[in-house]
N, C-alpha and C positions, 0 to 999 in steps of 0.2 A: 459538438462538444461530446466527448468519451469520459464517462463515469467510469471509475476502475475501483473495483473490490474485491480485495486478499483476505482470504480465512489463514488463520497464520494460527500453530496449535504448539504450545511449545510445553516443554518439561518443566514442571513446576521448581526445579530447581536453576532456571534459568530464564526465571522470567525477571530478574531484575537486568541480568543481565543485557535481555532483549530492548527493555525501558532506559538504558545508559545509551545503547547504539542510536534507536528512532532519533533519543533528545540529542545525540551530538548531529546527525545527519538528518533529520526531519527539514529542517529549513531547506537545508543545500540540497536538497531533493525537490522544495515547492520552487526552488528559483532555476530548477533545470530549464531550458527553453521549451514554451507551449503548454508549462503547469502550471495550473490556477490554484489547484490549492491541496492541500496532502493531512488527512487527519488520521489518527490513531484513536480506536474504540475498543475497550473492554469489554468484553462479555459479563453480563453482571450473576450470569449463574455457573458458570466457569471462567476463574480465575486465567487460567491456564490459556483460553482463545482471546486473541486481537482479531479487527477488521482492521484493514487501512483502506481508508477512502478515497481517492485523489480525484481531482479533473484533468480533461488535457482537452490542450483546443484541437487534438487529430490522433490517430491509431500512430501515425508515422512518426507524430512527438513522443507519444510513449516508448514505440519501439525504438527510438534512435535513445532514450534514454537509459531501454534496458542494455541495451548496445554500449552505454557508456563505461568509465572507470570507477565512477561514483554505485553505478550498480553492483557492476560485477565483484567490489572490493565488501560491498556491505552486504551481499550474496553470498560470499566466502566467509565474512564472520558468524552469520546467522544461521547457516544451514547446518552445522552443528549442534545449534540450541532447540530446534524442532521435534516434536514427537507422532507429528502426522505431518504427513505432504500438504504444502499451501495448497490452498483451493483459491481459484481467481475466476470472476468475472468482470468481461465489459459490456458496459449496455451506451444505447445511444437516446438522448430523447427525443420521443414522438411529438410534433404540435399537436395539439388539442385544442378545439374549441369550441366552447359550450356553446348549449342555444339561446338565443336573445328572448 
């Protein structure tokens, strides 16, 4: 499982605009093949920074997504409304387990 998180920092004058895109595309993005689930978070001491959180069941699902048209068209609306470079990570989970 691949965890994926975007720092997304946009111009205060265009963050509603950012909140119309997620809510028309948010779903059609958790249902691309290999996403489990795609959330959008506020920064609660800037207005101005989103996270999006998403799962995917593999690196290759995510890239074959960023690869897609659903990306690249919602790539093209947003990068305009940005006031710093997204910052992304992905992480994987390590098992763990406690001692009895």
């Amino acid at each position: 499982m691949l965890k994926r998180i975007v720092k997304l920092t946009f111009k205060a004058e265009n963050i509603e605009a950012f909140q119309e895109i997620f809510k028309e595309r948010g779903d059609r993005i958790a249902e691309s093949p290999g996403c489990r689930s795609v959330e959008l978070l506020q920064d609660q001491n800037d207005p101005r920074i989103f996270f999006t959180f998403s799962l995917w069941d593999s690196e290759e699902d995510l890239n074959n997504y960023r690869k897609s048209p659903l990306f690249g068209d919602t790539w093209k609306k947003t990068k305009a409304l940005f006031d710093d470079k997204p910052q992304a990570w992905s992480t994987t989970s390590i098992a763990h387990k406690t001692a009895e």
